[in-house]
N, CA, C and O atoms as a DFTB+ gen file, in Angstrom:
648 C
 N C O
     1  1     -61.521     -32.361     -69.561
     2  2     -62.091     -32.621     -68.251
     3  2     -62.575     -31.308     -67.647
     4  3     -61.941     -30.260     -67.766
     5  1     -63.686     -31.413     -67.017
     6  2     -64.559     -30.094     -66.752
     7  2     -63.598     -29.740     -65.048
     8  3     -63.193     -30.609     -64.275
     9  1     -63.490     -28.551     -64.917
    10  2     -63.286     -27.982     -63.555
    11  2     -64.303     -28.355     -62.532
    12  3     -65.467     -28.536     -62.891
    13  1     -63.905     -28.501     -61.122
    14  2     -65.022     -28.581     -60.465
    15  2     -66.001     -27.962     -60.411
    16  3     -67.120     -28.474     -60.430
    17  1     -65.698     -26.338     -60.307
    18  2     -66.439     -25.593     -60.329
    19  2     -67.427     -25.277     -61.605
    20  3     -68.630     -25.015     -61.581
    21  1     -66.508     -25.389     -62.764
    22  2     -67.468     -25.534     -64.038
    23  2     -68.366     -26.826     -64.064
    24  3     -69.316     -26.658     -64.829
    25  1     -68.361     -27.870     -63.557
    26  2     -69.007     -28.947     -63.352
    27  2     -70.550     -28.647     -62.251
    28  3     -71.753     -28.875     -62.374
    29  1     -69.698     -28.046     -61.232
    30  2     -71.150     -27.612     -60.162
    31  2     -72.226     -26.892     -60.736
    32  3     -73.430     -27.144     -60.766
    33  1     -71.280     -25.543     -61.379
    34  2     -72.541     -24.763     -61.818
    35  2     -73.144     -25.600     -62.890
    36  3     -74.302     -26.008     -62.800
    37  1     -72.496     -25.820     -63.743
    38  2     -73.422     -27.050     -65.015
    39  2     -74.350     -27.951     -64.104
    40  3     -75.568     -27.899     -64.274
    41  1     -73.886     -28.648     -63.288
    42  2     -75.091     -29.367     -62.445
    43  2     -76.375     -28.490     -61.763
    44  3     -77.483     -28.962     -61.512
    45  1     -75.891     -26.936     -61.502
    46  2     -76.947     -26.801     -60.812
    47  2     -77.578     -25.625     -61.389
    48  3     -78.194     -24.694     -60.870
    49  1     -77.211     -25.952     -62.824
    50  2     -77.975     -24.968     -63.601
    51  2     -77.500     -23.364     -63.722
    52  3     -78.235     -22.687     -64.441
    53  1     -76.617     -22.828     -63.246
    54  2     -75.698     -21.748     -63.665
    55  2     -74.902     -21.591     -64.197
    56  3     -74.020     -22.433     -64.368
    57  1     -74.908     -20.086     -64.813
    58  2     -73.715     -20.087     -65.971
    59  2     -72.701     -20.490     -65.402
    60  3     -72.646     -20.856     -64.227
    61  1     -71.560     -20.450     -66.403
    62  2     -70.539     -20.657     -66.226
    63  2     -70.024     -19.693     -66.010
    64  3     -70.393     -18.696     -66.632
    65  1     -68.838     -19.582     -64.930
    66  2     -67.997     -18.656     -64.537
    67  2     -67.595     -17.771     -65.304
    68  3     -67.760     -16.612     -64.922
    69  1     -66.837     -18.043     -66.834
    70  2     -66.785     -16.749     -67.697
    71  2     -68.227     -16.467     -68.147
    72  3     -68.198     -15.673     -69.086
    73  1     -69.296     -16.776     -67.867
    74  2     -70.183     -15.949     -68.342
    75  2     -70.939     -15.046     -67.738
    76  3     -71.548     -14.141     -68.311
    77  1     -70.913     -15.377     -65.975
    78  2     -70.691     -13.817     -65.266
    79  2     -69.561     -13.339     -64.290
    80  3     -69.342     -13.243     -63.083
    81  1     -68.885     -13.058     -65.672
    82  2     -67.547     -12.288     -64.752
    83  2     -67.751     -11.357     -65.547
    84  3     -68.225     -11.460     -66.678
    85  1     -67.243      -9.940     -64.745
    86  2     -67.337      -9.030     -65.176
    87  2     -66.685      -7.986     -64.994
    88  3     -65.976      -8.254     -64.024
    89  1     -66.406      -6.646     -65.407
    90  2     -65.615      -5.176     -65.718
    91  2     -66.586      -4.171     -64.581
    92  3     -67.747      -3.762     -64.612
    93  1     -65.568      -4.044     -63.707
    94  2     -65.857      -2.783     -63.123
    95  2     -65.797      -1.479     -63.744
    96  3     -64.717      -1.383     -64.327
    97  1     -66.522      -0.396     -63.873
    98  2     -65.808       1.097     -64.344
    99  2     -66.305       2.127     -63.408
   100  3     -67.434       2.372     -62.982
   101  1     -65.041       2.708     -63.189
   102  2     -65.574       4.217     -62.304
   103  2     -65.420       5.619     -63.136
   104  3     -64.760       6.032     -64.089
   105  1     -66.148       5.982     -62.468
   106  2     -66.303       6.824     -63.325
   107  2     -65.446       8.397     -62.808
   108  3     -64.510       8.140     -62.050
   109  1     -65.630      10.000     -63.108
   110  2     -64.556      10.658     -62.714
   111  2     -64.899      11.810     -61.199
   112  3     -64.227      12.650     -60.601
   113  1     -65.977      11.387     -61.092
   114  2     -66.402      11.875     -59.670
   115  2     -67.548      10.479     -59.137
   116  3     -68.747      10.759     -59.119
   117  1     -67.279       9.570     -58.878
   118  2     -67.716       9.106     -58.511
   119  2     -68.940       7.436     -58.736
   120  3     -69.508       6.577     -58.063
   121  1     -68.732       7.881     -60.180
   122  2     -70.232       7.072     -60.853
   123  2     -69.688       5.765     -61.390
   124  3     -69.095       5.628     -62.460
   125  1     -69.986       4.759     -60.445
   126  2     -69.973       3.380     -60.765
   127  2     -70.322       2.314     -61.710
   128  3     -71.360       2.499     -62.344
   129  1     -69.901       1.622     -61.853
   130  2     -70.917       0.429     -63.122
   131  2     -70.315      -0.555     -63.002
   132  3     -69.110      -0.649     -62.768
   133  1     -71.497      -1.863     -63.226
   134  2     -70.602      -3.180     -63.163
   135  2     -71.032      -3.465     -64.181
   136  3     -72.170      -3.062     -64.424
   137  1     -70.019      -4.612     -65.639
   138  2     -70.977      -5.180     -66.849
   139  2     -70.409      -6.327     -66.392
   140  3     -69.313      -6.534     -65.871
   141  1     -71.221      -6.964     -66.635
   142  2     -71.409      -8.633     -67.032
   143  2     -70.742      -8.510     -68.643
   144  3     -70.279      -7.512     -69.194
   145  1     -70.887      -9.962     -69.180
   146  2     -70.443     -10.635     -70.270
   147  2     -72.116     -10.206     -71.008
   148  3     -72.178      -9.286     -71.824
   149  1     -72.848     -10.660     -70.771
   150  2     -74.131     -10.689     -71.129
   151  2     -74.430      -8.893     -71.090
   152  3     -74.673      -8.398     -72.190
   153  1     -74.419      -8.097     -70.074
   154  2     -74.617      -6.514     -70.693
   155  2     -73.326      -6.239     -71.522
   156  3     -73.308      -5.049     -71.838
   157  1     -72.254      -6.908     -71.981
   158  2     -71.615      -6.205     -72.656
   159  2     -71.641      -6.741     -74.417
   160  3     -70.912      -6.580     -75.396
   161  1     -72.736      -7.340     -74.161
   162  2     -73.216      -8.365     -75.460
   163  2     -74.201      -7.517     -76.019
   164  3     -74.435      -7.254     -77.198
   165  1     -74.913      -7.009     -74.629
   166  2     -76.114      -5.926     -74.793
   167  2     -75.968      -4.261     -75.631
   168  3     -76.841      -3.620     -76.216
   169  1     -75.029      -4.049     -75.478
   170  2     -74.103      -2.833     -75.901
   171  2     -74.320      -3.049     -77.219
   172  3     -74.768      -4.056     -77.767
   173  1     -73.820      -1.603     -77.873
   174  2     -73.301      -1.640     -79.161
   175  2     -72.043      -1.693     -79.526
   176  3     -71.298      -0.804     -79.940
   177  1     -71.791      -3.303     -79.255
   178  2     -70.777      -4.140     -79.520
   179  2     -70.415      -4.048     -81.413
   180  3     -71.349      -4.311     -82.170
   181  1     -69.449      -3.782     -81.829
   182  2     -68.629      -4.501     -83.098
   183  2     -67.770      -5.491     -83.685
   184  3     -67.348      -6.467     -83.063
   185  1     -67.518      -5.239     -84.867
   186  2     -66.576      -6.100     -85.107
   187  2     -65.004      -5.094     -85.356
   188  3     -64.866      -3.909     -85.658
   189  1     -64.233      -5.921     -85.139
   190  2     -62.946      -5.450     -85.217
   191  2     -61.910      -5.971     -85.558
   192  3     -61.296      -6.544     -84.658
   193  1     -61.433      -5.984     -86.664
   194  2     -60.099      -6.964     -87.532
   195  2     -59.153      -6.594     -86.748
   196  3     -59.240      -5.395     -86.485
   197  1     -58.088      -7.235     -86.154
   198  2     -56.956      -6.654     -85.973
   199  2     -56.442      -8.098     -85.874
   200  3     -57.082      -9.133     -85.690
   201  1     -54.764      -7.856     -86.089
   202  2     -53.519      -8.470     -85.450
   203  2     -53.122      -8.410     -84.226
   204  3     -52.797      -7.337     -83.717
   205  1     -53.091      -9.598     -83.556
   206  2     -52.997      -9.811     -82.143
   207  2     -50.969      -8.917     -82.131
   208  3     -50.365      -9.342     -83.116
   209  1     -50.543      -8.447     -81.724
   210  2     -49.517      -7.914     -81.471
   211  2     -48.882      -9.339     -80.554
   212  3     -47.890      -9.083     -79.872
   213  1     -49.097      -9.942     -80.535
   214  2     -48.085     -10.913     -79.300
   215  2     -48.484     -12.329     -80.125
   216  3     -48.004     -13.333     -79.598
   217  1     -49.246     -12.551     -81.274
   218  2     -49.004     -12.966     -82.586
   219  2     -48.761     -13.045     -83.706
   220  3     -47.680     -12.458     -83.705
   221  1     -48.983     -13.416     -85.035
   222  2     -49.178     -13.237     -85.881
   223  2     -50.242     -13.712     -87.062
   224  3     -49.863     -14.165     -88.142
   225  1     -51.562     -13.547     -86.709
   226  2     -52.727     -13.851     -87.027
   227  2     -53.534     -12.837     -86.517
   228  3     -53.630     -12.533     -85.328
   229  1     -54.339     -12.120     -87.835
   230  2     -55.146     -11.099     -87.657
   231  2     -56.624     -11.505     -86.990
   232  3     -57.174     -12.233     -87.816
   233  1     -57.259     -11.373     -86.131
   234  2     -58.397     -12.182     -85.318
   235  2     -59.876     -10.824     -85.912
   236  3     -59.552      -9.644     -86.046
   237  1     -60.842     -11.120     -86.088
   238  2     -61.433     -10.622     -85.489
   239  2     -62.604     -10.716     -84.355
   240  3     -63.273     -11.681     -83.984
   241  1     -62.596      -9.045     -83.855
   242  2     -62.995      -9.478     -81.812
   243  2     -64.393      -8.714     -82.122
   244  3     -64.593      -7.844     -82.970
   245  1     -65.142      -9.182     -81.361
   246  2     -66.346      -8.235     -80.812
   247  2     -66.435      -7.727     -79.983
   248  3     -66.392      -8.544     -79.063
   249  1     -66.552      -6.741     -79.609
   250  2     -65.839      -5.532     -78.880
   251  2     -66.788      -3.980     -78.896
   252  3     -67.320      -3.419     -79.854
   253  1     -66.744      -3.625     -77.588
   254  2     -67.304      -2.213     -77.245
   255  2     -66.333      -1.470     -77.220
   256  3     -65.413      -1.606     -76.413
   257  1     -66.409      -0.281     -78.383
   258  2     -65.442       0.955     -77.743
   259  2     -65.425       1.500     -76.195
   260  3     -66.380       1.562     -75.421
   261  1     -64.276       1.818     -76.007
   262  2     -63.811       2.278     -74.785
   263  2     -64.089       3.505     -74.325
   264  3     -63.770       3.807     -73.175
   265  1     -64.664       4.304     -75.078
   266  2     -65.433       5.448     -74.931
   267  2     -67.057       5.382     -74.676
   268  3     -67.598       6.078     -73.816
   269  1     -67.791       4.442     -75.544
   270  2     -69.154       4.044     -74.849
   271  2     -69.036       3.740     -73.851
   272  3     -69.517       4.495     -73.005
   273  1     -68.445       2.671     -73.451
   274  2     -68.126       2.152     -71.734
   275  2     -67.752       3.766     -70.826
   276  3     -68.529       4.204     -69.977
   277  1     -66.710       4.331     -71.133
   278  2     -66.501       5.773     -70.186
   279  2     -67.821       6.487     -70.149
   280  3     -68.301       6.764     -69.050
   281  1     -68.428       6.800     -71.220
   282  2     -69.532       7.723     -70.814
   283  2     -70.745       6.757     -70.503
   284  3     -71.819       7.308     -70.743
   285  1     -70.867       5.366     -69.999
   286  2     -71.768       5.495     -68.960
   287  2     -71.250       5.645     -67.354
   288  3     -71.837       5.230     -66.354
   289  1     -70.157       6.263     -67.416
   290  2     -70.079       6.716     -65.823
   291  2     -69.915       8.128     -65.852
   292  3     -69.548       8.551     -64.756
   293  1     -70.074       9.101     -66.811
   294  2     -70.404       9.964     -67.155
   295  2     -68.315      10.488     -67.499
   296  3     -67.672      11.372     -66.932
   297  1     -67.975       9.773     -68.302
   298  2     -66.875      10.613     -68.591
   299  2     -66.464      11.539     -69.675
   300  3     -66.502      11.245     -70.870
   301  1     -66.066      12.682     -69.186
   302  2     -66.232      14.232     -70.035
   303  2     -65.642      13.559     -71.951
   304  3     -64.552      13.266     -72.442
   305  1     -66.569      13.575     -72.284
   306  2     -66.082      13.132     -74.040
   307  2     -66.953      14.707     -75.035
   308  3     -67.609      15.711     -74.760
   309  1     -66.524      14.181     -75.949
   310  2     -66.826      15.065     -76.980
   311  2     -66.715      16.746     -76.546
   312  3     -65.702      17.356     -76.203
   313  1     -67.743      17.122     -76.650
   314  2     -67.458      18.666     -76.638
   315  2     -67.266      19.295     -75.011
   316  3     -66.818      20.403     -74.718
   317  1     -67.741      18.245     -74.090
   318  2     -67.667      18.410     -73.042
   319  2     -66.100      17.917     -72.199
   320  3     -66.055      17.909     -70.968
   321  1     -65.174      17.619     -72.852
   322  2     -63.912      17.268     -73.069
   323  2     -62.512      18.667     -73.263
   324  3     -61.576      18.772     -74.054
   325  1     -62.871      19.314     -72.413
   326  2     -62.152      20.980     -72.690
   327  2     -61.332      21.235     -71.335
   328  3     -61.773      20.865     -70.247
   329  1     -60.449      21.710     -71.441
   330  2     -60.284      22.904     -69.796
   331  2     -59.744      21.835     -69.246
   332  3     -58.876      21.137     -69.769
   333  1     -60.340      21.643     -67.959
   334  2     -59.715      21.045     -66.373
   335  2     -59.687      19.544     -66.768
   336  3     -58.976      18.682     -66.252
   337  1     -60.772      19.346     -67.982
   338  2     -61.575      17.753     -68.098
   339  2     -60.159      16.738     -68.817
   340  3     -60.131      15.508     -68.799
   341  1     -58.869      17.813     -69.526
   342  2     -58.057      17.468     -70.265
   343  2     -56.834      16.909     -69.449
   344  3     -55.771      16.435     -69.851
   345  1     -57.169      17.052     -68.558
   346  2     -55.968      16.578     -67.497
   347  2     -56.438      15.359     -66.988
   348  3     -55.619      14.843     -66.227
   349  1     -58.150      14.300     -67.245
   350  2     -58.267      13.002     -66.796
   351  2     -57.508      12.315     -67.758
   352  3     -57.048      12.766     -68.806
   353  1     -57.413      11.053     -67.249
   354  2     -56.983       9.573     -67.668
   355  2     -57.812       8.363     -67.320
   356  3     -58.791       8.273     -66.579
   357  1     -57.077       7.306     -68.157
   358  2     -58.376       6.074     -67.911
   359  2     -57.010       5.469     -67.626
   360  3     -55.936       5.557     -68.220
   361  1     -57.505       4.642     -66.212
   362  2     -56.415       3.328     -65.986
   363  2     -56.894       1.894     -65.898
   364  3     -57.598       1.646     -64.919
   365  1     -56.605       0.759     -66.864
   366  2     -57.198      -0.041     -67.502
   367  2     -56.132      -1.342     -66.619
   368  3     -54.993      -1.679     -66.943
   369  1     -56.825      -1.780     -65.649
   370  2     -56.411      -2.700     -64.720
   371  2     -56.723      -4.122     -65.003
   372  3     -57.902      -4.475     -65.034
   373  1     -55.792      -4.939     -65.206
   374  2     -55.811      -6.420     -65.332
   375  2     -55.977      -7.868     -64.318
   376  3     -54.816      -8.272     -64.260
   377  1     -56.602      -8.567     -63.726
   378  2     -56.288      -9.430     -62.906
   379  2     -55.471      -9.617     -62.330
   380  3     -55.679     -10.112     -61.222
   381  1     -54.474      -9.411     -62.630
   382  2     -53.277     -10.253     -61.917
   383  2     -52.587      -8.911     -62.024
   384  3     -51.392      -9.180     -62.150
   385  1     -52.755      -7.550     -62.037
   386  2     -52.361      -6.374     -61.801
   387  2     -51.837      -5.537     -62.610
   388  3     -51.825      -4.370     -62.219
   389  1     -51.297      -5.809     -63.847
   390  2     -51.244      -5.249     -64.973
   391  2     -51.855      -4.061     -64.976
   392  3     -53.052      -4.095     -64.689
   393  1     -51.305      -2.849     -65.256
   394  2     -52.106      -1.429     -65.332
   395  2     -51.492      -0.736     -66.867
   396  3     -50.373      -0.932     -67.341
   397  1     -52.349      -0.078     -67.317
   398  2     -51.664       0.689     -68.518
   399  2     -52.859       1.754     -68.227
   400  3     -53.972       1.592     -67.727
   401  1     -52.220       2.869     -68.719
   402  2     -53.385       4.546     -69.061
   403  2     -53.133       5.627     -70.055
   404  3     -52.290       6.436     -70.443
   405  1     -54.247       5.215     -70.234
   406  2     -54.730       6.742     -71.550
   407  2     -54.935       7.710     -71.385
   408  3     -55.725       7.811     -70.447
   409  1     -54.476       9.239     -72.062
   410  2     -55.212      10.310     -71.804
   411  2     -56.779      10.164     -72.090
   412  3     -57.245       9.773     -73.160
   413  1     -57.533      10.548     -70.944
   414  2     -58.653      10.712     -71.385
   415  2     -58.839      11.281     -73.678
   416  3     -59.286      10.700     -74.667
   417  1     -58.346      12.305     -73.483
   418  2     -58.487      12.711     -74.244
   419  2     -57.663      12.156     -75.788
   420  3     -57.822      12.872     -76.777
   421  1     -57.055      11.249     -75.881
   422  2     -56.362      10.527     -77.370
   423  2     -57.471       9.378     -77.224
   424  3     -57.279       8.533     -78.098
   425  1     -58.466       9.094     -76.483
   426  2     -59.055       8.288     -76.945
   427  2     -60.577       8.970     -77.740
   428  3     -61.185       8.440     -78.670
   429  1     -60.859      10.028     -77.180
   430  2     -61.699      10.751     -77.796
   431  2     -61.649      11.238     -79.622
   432  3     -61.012      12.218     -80.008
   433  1     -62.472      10.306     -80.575
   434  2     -62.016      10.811     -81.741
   435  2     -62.570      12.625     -81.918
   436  3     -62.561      12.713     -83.146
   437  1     -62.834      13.453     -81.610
   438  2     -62.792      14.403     -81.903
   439  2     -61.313      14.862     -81.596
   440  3     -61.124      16.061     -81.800
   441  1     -60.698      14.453     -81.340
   442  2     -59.321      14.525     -80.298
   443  2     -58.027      13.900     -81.562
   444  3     -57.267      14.379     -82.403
   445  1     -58.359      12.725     -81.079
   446  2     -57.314      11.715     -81.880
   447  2     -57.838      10.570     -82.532
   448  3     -59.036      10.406     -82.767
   449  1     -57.026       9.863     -82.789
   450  2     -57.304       8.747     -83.687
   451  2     -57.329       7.058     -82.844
   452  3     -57.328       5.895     -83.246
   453  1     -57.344       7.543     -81.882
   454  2     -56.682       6.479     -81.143
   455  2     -57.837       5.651     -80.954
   456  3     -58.946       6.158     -80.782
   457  1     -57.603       4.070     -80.977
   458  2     -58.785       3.236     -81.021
   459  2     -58.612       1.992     -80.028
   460  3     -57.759       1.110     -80.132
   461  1     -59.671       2.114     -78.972
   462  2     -59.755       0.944     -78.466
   463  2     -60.877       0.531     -77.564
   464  3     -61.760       1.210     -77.041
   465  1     -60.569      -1.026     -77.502
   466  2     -62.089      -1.394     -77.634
   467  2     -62.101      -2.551     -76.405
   468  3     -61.013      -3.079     -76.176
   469  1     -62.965      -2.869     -75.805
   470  2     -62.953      -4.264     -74.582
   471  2     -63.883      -5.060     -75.543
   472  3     -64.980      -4.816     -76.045
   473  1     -62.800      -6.365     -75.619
   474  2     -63.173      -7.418     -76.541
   475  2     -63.483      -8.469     -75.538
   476  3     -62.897      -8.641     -74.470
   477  1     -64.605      -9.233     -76.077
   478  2     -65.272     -10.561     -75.392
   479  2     -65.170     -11.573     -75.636
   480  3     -65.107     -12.476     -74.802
   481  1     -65.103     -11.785     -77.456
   482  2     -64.989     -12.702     -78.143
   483  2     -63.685     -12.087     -79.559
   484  3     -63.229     -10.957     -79.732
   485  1     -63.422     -13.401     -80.351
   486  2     -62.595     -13.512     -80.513
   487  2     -62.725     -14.667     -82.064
   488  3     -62.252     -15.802     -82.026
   489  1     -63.526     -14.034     -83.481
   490  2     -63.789     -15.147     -84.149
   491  2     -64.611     -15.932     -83.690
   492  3     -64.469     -17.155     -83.693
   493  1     -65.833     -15.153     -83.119
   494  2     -67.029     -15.662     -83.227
   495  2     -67.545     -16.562     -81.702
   496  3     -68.697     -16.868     -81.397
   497  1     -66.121     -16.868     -80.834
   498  2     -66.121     -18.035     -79.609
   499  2     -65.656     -16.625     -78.497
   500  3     -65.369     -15.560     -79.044
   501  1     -65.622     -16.702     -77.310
   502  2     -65.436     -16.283     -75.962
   503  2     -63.771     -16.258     -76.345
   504  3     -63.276     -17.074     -77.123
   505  1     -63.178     -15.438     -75.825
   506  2     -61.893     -15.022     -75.552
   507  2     -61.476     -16.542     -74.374
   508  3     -62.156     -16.982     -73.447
   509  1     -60.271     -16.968     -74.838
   510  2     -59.939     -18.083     -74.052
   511  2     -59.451     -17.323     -72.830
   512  3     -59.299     -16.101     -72.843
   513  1     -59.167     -18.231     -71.583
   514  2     -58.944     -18.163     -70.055
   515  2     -57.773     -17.338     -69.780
   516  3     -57.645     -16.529     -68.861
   517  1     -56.606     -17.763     -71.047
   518  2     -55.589     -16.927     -70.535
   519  2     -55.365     -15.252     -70.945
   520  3     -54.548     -14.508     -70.403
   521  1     -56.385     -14.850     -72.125
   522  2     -56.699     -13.590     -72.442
   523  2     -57.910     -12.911     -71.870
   524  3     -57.939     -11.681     -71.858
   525  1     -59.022     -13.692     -71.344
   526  2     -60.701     -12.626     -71.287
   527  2     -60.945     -13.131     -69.810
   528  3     -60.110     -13.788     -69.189
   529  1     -61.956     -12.825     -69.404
   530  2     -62.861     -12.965     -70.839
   531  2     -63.054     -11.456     -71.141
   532  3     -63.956     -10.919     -71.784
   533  1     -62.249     -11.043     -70.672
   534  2     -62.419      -9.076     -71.507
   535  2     -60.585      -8.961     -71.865
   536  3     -59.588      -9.484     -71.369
   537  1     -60.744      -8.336     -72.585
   538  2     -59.247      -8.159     -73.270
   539  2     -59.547      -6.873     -74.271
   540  3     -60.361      -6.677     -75.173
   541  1     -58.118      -5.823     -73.455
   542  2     -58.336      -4.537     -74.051
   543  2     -57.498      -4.682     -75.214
   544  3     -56.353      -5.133     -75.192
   545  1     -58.362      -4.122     -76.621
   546  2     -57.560      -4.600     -77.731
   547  2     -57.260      -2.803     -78.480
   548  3     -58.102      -1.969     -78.145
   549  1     -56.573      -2.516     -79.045
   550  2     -55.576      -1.214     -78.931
   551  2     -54.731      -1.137     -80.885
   552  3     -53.569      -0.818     -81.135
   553  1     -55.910      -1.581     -81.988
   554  2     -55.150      -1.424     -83.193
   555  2     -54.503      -0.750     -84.107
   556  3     -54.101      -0.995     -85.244
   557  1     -54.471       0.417     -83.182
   558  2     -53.820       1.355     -83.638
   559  2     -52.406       1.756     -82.876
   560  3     -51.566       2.593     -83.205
   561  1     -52.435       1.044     -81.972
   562  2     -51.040       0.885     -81.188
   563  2     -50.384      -0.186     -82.323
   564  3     -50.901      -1.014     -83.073
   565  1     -48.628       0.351     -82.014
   566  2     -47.624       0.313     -82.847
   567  2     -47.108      -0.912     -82.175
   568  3     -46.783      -1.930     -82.786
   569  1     -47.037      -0.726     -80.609
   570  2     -46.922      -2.400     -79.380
   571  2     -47.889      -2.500     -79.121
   572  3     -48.863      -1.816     -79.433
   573  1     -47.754      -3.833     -78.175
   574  2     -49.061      -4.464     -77.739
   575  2     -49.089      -4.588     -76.548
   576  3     -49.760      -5.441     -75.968
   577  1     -47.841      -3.153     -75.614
   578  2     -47.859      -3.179     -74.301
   579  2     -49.300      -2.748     -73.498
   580  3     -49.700      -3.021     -72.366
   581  1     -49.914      -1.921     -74.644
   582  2     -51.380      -1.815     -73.986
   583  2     -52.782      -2.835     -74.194
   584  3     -53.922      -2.655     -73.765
   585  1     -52.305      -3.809     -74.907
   586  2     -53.384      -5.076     -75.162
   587  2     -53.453      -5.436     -73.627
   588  3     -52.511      -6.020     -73.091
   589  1     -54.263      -5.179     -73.130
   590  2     -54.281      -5.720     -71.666
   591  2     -55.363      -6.687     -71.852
   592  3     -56.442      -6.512     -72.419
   593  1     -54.692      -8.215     -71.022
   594  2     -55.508      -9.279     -70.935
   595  2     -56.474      -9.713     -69.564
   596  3     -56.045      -9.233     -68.515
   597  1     -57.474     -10.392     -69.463
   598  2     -57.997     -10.321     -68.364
   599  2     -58.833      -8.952     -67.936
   600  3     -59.278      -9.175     -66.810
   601  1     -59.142      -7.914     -68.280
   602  2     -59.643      -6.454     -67.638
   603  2     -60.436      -6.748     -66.512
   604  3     -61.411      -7.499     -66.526
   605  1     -60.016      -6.168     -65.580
   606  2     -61.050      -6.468     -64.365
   607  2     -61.440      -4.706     -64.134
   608  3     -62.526      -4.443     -63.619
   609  1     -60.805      -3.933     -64.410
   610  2     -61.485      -2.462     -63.937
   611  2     -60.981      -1.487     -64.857
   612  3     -59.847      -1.525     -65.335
   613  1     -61.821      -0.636     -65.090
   614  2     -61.969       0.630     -65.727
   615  2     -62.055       2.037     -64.933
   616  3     -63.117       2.310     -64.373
   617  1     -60.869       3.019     -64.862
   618  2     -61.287       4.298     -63.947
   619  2     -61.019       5.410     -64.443
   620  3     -59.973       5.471     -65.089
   621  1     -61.677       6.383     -64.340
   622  2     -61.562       7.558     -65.463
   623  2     -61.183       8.013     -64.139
   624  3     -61.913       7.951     -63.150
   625  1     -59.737       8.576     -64.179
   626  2     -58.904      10.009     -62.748
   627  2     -58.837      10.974     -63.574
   628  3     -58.390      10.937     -64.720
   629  1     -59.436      12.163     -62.814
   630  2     -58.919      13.359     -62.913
   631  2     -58.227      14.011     -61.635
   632  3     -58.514      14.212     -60.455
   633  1     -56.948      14.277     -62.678
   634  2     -56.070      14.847     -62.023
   635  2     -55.761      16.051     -61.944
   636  3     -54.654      16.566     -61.785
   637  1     -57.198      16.697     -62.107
   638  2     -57.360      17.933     -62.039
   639  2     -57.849      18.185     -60.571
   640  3     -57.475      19.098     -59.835
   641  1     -58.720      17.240     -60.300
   642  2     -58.958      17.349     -58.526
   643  2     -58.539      17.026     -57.891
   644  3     -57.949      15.965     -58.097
   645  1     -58.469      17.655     -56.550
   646  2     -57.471      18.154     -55.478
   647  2     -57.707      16.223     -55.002
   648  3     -57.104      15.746     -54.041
């Protein structure tokens, strides 16, 4: 049975609610961005095998690294990633309030190995209601305390400024 609201917009010709909801990201002085489902389709999105950590079935997601997403709000990566820039973090905020954070810098592979990605889909279909429709997926984490479900915001802090 359709939701009301999924019913209205179907009647009046708009997407459906997961198809524009979307990821805030800020950036580390200031620089904003909103994606849709549809610009994050637009991206150079992949594929990505992993094991859901809070299952046991390996999925694979389509998914933007978490570092393309940072540097369009201009966050210090690669060689520009030195000095004062080593003291930011990314704090990866969930709907319903869930927070987890990265050093800026273990997500940077010149840095570390560390891999992660905002997934949309999920085996080819949309991430279901109670995970997406963005879900931070983390396969190189050992738990799956940082699989954050739902992502509603992205913020690169430096805590280097006053």
């Amino acid at each position: 049975m359709l939701s009301l609201a999924l019913g209205l917009a179907l009647a009046l010709g708009a997407p459906p609610a997961s198809d524009v909801a979307s990821v805030a990201i800020l950036g580390p002085t200031g620089q904003a961005r909103t994606l849709t489902l549809a610009d994050l389709r637009g991206l150079k999105a992949r594929d990505v095998t992993a094991t859901d950590p809070h299952g046991t079935q390996a999925g694979t997601y389509r998914a933007v690294p978490l570092t393309d997403l940072l540097s369009l709000v201009a966050a210090p990566l690669g060689e520009a990633l030195r000095g004062k820039a080593l003291a930011a973090s990314v704090l990866v905020e969930a709907a319903d309030g869930y927070r987890v954070v990265f050093s800026l810098a273990e997500l940077d592979p010149g840095i570390r190995d560390t891999q992660a990605f905002l997934a949309f889909e999920r085996d080819g279909k949309p991430l279901g209601a109670d995970v997406g429709p963005c879900r931070l997926v983390v396969p190189t984490d050992k738990r799956g305390a940082r699989w954050v479900r739902q992502v509603v915001k992205l913020s690169v802090i430096d805590a280097a400024r006053p």
